[in-house]
VOVEX-294422 format. One line per 10 residues: number of its first residue (from 0); their letters; for each residue x, y, z of C-alpha. Coordinates in nm, 3 decimals. Layout:
NUM = A = X:Y:Z | ...
end
This chain:
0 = XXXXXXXXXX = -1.567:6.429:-4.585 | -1.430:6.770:-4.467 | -1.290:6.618:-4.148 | -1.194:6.286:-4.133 | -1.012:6.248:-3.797 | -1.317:6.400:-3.678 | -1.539:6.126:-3.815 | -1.282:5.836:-3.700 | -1.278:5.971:-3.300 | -1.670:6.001:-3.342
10 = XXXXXXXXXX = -1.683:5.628:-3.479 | -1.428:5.496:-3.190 | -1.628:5.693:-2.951 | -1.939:5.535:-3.038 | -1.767:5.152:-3.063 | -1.665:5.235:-2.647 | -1.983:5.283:-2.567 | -2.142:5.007:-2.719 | -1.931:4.786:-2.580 | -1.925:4.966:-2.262
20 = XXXXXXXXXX = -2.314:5.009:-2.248 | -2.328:4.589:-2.322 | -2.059:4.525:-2.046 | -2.311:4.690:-1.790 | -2.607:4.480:-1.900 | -2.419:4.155:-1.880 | -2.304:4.275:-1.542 | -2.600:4.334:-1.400 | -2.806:4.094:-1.539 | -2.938:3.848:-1.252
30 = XXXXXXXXXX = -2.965:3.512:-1.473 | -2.610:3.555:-1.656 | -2.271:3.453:-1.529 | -1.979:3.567:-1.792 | -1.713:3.423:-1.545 | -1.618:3.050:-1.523 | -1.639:2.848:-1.177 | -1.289:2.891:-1.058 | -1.021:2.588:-1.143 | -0.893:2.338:-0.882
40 = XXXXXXXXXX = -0.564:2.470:-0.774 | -0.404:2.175:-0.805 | -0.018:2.218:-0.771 | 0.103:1.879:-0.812 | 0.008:1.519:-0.943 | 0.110:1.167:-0.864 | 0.138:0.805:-1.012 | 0.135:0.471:-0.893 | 0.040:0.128:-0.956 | 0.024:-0.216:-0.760
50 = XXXXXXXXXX = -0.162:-0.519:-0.699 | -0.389:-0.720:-0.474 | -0.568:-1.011:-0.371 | -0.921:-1.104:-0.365 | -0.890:-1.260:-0.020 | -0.500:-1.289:0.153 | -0.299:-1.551:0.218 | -0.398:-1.622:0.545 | -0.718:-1.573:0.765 | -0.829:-1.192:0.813
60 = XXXXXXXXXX = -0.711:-1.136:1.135 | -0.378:-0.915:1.309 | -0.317:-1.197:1.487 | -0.305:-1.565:1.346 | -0.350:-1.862:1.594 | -0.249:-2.213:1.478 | -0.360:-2.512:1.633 | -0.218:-2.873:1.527 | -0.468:-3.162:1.589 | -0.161:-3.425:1.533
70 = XXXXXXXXXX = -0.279:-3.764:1.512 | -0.086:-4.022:1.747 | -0.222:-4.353:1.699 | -0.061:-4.700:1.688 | -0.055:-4.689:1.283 | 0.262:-4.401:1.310 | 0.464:-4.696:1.440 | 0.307:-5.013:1.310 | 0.246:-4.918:0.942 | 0.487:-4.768:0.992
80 = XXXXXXXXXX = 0.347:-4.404:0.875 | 0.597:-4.176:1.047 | 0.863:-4.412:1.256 | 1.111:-4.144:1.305 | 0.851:-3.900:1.428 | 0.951:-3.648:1.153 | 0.629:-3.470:1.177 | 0.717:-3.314:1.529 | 1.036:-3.186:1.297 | 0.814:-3.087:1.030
90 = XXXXXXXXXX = 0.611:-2.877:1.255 | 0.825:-2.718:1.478 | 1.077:-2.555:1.122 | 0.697:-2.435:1.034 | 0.672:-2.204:1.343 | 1.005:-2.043:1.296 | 0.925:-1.998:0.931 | 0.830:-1.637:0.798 | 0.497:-1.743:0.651 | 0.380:-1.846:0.959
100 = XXXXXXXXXX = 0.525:-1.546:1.205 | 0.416:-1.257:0.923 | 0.271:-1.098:1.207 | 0.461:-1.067:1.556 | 0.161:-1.190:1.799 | 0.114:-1.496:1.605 | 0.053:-1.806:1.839 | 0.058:-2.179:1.846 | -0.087:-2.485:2.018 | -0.009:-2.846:1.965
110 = XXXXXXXXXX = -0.198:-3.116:2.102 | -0.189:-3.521:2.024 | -0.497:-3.755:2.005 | -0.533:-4.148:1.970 | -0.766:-4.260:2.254 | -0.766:-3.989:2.496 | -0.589:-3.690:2.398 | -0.254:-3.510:2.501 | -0.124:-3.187:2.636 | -0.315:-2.902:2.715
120 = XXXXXXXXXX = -0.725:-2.888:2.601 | -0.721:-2.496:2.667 | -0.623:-2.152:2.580 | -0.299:-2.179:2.774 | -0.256:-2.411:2.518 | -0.168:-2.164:2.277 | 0.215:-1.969:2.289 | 0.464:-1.834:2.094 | 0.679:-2.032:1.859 | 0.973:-2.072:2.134
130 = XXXXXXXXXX = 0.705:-2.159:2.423 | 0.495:-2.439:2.156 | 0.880:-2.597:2.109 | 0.863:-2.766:2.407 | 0.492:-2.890:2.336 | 0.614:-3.048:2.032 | 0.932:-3.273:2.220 | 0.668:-3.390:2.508 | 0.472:-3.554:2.215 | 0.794:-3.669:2.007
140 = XXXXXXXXXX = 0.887:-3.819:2.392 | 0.551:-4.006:2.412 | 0.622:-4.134:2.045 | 0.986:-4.247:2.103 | 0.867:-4.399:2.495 | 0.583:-4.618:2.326 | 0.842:-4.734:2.031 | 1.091:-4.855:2.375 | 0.809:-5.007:2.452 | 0.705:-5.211:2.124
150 = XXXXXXXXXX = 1.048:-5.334:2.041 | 1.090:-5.441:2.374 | 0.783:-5.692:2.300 | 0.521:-5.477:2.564 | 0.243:-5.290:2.378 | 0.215:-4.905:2.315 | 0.029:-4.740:2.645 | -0.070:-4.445:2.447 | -0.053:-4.461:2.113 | -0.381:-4.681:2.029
160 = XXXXXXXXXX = -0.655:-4.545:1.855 | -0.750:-4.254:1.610 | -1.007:-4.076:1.807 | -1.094:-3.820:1.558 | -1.371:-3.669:1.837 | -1.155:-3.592:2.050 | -0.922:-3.434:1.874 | -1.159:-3.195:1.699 | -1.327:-3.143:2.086 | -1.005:-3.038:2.182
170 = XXXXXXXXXX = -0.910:-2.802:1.936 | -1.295:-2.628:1.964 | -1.211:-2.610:2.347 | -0.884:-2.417:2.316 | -1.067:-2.175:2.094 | -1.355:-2.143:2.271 | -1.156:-2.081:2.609 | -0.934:-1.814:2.428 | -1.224:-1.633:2.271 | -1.388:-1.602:2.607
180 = XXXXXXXXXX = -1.054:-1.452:2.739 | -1.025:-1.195:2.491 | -1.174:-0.798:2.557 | -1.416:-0.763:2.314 | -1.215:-0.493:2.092 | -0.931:-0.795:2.081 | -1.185:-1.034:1.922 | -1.210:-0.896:1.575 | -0.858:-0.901:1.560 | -0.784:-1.293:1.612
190 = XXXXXXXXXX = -0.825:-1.555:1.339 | -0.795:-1.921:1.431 | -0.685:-2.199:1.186 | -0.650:-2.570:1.267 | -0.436:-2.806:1.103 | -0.595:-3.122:1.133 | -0.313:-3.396:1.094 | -0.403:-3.787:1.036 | -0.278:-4.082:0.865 | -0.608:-4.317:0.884
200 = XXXXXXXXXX = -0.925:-4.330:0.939 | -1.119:-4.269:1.269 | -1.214:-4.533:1.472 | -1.437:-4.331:1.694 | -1.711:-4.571:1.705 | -1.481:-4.910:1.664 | -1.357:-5.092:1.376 | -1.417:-4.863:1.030 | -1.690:-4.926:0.803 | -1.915:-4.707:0.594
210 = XXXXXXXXXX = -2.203:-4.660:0.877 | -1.943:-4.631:1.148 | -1.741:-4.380:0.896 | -2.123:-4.181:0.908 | -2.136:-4.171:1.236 | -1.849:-3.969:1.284 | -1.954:-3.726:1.034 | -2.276:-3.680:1.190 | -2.134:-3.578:1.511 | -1.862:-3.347:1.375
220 = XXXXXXXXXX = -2.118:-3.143:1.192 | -2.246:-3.022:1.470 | -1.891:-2.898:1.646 | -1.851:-2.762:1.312 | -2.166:-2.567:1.363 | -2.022:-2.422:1.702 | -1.685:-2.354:1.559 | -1.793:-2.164:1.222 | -1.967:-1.969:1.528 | -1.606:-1.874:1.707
230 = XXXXXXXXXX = -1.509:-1.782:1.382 | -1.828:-1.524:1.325 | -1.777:-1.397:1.640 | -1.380:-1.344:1.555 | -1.195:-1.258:1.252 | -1.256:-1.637:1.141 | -1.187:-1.986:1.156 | -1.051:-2.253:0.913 | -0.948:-2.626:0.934 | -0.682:-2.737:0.680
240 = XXXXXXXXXX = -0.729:-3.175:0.693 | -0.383:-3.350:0.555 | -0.375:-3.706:0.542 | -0.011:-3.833:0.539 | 0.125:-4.157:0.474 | -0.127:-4.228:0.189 | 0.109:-4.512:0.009 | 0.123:-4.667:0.343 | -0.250:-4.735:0.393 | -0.309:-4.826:0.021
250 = XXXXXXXXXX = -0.048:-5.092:0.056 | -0.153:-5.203:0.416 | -0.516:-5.167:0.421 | -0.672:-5.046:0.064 | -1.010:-5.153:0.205 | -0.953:-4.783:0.430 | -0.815:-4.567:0.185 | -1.125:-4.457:-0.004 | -1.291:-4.414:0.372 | -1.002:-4.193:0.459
260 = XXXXXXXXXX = -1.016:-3.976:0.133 | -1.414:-3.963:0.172 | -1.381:-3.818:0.537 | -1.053:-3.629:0.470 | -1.276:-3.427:0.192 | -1.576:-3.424:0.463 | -1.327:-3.251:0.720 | -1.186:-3.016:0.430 | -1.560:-2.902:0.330 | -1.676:-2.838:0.659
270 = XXXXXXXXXX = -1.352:-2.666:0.771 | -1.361:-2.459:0.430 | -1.048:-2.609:0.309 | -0.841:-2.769:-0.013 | -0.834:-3.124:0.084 | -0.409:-3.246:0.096 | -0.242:-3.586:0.126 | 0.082:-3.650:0.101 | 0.266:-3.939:0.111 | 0.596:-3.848:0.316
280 = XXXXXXXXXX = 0.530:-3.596:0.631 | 0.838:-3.398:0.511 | 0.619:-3.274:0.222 | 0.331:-3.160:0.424 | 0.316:-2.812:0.226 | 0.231:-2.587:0.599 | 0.343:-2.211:0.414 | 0.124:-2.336:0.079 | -0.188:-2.403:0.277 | -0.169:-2.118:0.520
290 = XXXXXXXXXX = -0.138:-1.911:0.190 | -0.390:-2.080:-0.045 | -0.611:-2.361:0.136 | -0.915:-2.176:0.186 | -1.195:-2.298:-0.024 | -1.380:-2.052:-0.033 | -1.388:-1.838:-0.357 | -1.364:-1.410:-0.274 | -1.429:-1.187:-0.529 | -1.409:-0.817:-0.532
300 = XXXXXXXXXX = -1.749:-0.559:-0.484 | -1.511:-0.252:-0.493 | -1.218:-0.090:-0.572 | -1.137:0.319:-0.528 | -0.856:0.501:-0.446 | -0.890:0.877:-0.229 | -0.701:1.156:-0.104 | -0.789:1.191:0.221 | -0.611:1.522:0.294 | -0.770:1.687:-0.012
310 = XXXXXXXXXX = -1.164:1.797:-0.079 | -1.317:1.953:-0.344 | -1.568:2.253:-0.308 | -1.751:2.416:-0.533 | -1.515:2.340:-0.837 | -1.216:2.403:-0.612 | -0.978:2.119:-0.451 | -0.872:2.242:-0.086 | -0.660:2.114:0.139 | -0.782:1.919:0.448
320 = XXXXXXXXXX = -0.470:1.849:0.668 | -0.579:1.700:0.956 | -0.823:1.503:0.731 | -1.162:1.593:0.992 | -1.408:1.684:0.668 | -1.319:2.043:0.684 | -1.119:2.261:0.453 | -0.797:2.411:0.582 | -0.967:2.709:0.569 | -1.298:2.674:0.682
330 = XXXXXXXXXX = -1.150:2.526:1.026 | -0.955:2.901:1.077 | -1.244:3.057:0.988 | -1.444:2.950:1.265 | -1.197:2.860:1.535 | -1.079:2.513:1.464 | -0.711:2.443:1.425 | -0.626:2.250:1.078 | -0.369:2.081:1.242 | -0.589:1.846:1.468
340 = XXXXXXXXXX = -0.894:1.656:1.366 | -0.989:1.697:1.728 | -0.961:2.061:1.857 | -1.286:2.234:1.906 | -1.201:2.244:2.241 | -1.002:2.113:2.556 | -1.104:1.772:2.603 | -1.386:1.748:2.353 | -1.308:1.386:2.126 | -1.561:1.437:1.849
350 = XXXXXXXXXX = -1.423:1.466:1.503 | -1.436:1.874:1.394 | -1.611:1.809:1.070 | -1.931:1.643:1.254 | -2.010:1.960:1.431 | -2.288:2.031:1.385 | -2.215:2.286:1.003 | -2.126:2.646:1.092 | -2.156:2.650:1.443 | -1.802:2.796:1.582
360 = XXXXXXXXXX = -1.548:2.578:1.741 | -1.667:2.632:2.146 | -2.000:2.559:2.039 | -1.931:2.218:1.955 | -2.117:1.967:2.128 | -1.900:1.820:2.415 | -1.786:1.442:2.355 | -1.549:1.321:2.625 | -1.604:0.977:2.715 | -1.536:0.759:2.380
370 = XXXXXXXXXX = -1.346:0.428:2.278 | -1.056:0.400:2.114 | -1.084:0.458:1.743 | -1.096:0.174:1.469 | -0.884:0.144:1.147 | -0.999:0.471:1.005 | -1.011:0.691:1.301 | -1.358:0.716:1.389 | -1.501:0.655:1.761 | -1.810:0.560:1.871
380 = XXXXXXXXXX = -1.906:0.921:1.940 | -1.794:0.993:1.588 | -2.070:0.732:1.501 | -2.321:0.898:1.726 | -2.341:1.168:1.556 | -2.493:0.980:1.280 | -2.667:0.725:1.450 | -2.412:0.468:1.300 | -2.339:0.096:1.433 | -2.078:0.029:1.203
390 = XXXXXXXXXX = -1.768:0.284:1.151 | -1.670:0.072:0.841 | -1.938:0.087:0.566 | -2.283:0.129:0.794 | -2.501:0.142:0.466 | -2.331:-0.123:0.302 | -2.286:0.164:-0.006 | -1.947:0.003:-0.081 | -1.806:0.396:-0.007 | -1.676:0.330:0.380
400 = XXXXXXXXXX = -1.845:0.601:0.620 | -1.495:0.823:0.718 | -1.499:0.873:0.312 | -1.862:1.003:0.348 | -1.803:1.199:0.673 | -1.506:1.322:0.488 | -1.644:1.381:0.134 | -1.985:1.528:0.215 | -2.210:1.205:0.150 | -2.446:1.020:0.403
410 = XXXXXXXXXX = -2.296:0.723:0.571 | -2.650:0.612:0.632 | -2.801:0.620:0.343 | -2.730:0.404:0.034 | -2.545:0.664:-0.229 | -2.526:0.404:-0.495 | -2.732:0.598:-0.755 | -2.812:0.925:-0.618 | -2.727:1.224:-0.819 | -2.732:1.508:-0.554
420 = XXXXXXXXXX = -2.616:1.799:-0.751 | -2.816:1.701:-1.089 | -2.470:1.674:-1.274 | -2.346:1.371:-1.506 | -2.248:1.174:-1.236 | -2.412:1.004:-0.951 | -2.246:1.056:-0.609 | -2.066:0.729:-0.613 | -1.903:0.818:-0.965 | -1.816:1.167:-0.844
430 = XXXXXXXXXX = -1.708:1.058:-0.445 | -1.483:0.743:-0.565 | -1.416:0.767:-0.974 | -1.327:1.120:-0.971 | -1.266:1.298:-0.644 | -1.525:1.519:-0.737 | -1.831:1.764:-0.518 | -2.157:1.533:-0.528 | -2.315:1.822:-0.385 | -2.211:2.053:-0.626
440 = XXXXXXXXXX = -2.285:2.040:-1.029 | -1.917:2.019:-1.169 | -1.898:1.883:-1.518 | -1.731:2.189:-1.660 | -1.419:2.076:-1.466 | -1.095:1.978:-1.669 | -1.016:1.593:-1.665 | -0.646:1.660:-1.595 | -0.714:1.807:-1.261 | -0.947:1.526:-1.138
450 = XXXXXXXXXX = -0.808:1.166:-0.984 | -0.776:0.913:-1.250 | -0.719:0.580:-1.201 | -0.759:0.172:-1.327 | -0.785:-0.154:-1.161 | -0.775:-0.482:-1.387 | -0.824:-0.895:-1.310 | -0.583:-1.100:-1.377 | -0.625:-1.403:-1.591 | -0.315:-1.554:-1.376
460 = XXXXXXXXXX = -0.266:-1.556:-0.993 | -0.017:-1.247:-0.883 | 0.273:-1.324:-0.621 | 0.138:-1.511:-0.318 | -0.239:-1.476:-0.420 | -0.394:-1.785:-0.339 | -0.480:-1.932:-0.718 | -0.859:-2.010:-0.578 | -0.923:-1.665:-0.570 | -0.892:-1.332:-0.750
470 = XXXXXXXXXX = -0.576:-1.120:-0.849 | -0.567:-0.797:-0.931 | -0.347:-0.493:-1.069 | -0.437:-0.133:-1.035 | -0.256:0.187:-1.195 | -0.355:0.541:-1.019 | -0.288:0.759:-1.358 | -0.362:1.089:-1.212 | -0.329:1.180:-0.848 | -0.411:1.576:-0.774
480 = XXXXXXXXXX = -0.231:1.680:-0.471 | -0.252:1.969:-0.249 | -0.001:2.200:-0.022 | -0.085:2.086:0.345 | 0.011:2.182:0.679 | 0.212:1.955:0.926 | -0.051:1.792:1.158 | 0.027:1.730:1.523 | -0.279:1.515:1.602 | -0.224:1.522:2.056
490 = XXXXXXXXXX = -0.587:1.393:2.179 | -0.605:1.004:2.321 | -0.787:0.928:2.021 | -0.594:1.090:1.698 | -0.243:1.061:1.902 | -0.296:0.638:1.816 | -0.351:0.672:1.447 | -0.080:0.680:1.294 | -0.205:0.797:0.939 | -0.306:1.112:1.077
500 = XXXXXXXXXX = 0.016:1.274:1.166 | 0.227:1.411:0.878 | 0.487:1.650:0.721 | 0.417:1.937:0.568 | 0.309:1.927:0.214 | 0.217:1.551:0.215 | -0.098:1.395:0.136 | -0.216:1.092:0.237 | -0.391:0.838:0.065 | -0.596:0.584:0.106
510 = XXXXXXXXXX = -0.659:0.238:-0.151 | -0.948:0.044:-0.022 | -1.103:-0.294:-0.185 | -1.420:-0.432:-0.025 | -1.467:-0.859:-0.110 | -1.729:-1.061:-0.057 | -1.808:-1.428:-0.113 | -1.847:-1.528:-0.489 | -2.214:-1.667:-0.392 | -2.313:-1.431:-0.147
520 = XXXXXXXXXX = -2.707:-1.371:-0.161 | -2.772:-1.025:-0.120 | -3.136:-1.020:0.070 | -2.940:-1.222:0.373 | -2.704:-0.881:0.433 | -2.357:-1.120:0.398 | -2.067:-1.028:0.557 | -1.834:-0.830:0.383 | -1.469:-0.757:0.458 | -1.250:-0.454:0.357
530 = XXXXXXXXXX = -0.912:-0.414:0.319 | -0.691:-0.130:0.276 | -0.340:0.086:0.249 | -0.246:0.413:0.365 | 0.035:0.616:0.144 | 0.202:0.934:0.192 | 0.240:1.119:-0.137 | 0.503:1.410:-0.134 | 0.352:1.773:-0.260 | 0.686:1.877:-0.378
540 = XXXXXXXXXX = 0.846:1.518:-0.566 | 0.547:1.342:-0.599 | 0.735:1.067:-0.401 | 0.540:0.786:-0.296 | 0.612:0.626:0.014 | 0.375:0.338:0.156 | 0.282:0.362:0.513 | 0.115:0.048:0.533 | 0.057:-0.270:0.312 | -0.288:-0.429:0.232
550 = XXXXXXXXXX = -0.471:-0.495:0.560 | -0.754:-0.620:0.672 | -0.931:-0.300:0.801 | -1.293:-0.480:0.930 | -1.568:-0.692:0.901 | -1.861:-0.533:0.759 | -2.135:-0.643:0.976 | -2.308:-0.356:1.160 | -2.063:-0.357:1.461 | -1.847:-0.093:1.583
560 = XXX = -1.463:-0.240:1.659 | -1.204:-0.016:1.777 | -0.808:-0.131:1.724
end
């Protein structure tokens, strides 16, 4: 060839526009994309681990409210059962104990029974440990007055008779009374458990025998029936039986003891309950049955773990500060502030993301007149919106309804198995496994940026988990975090939750479990319960701090409850 650089810039020339002419038919091309779905920006990741219990140690309310039915018949001082009267003793170091005052508004009530009953049949029966104190010495006074009186040859003028009627009436009657005192927001919130004290068996209907023994049972199944109601209508109800002084009565009357088992295990099955007897009333194990007397077998229907100041769009995790279901960004771009899940504008209540989508901030329908919000921060008018009864899990989806108003699901629609974006995953997998879009086909994203996390039964109860029911670990492996914006939540609604105001550059978390009964049926809609924990994960350390423990967050039964 006579000119070879010739040939060579002819041959590169040719190669440019080749590649150049295929560039502009990819480009242009209406069915090709060359370019992947953008990344999540994820800046940060986090790690923890913990465990849990299937059901807690104590009933589900905030507030616990312990009634002793103490029995105060002639057999305390004639067996003798308790001479010294060392179950007042026993009773009032329980109230000052920790397991029974875990929570501050804790209550108690104390009230005797032999043929009549003693003290107060009402809800001012029930006080704080220091006010119950005195409670406790009137009935250690009527013990030590009637013991004067035996020794001085006279008989007992009160202590007679084990009435077990009217003990259980008067218990039912302080509860019932309290219930109907409480505003209807407090009800949810109060838990009642008796302790149902005896060392014999009733004599109700006269001297004990089998049909007599009946009887009895007859008519406290239906007072049970009214107070398993107070406990529907509340955050429950329990009655723990203990039969002391069990050596006594086999040596003094063995022809009773198998009646007093028999109805001890009646009261224990009725009251949903671990039947007890113990010999000696110092042994009476309060703290052990307050933590693991319920009968009653929980298991766990879910377990997920979510950022609620992060959401992913489109392939892309953004942050959501003020945790309303809108991005950061979104909310500037059409007048909200990012700061405050309430800020369309002055006055207006209703959570930004349920505006109605891409209407501006001032066009935002006008809610001023709502409730107080529950656990998760959702008001009725929040609900509204959605035509929603619940505010906890209206669908009964196991995925709670502020994690579908948040996450762009349908709180009233069962999501189980729906596959929205015609991805891998259905929209439970991609909502609570993997903090994914469900309306948005994202399998192409990269496991490392997604949440990633375990939760594992143990063969072997776990701290203070009662050892009737389930204990479990969990391990969050992989926690993507975002870069958010301090949040100054100031509306009479968002000011009161306190999981809703944070520091720059923290994200806050949420670790729910939902638990039902082990043989629930599912056509008759059971009750469920759900519990939770709010942490605060730093952006910059990946610090975790926990805001809260596990709580009890709400009954699942189709009714809105504010805190």
């Amino acid at each position: 060839m006579k000119n070879p650089m010739a040939f060579n810039k002819f041959v590169n020339g040719m190669i440019l526009f080749v590649f150049s002419f295929l560039f502009f038919i990819f480009q242009n091309c209406s069915d090709v994309s060359i370019a992947p779905i953008e990344q999540p920006q994820v800046v940060a990741k986090s790690t923890t681990s913990g465990s849990f219990c299937s059901t807690p140690p104590q009933l589900d309310g905030d507030i616990l409210n312990v009634i002793f039915v103490l029995d105060m018949s002639g057999s305390n001082i004639e067996y003798p059962t308790d001479l010294p009267g060392k179950r007042f003793d026993v009773i009032e170091n329980f109230v000052d104990m920790d397991c029974a005052n875990k929570n501050a508004g804790n209550k108690f009530a104390i009230i005797g029974f032999s043929d009549k009953t003693f003290l107060e049949c009402s809800a001012a029966a029930l006080k704080s440990p220091n006010l119950v104190k005195p409670d406790i010495a009137n009935l250690k006074q009527i013990q030590e007055s009637d013991v004067a009186i035996r020794d001085g040859g006279g008989n007992p003028l009160n202590m007679t008779q084990t009435h077990y009627l009217k003990g259980v009436d008067c218990a039912s009657n302080i509860i019932s009374s309290h219930i109907s005192d409480l505003p209807e927001e407090e009800k949810q919130r109060n838990a009642y458990l008796v302790f149902f004290l005896t060392d014999g068996v009733p004599t109700d209907y006269g001297t004990p025998s089998q049909v007599r023994i009946d009887q009895v049972k007859s008519t406290l199944s239906a007072k049970f029936d009214d107070l398993h109601e107070f406990g529907r209508a509340t955050a429950g109800f329990r009655l723990q039986p203990i039969l002391y002084g069990k050596d006594k009565l086999a040596d003094i009357r063995p022809d009773q003891l198998g009646w007093a088992e028999d109805i001890i295990n009646f009261l224990a099955e009725k009251g949903d309950s671990i039947p007890r007897t113990v010999n000696d009333v110092n042994d009476i194990p309060f703290c052990e049955t307050l933590k693991s007397g319920r009968k009653t077998q929980f298991v766990v229907r879910e377990f997920a773990v979510t950022n609620l100041t992060a959401v992913m769009k489109q392939g892309r995790l953004l942050a959501d500060s003020d945790m309303d279901g809108l991005s950061d960004d979104e909310e500037i771009e059409r007048g909200f502030d990012p700061t405050r899940p309430r800020s369309s504008r002055s006055g207006n209540l209703l959570l930004d993301g349920l505006c109605p989508k891409g209407l501006p901030a001032h066009q935002c329908p006008l809610r001023e007149t709502c409730q107080n919000a529950n656990f998760f921060g959702l008001t009725d008018c929040d609900l509204g919106t959605y035509s929603l009864t619940d505010g906890i899990d209206t669908d009964r989806d196991d995925i709670p309804d502020i994690i579908e108003l948040l996450k762009g699901s349908s709180p009233n629609n069962v999501d189980l198995i729906k596959n929205l974006d015609g991805d891998s995953l259905t929209l439970v997998e991609e909502i609570l496994r993997y903090g994914r879009d469900p309306n948005f086909p994202d399998d192409h994203l990269d496991p490392s940026v997604l949440l990633d996390y375990t939760h594992t039964i143990s063969p072997t109860p776990i701290g203070e988990c009662p050892v009737n029911q389930e204990s479990w670990t969990y391990k969050i492996n992989s926690l993507p975090l975002v870069s958010t914006l301090k949040t100054s939540p100031d509306d009479r609604v968002s000011s009161q939750i306190p999981f809703l105001k944070h520091e720059a550059d923290k994200n806050i978390v949420l670790i729910y479990y939902i638990v039902g009964k082990s043989n629930e049926i599912a056509e008759e809609r059971p009750i469920r319960y759900i519990f939770g924990k709010f942490l605060e994960v730093d952006l910059q350390s990946s610090k975790v701090t926990e805001l809260t423990e596990f709580m009890n967050m709400g009954k699942i039964n189709g009714n809105f409850v504010s805190q």
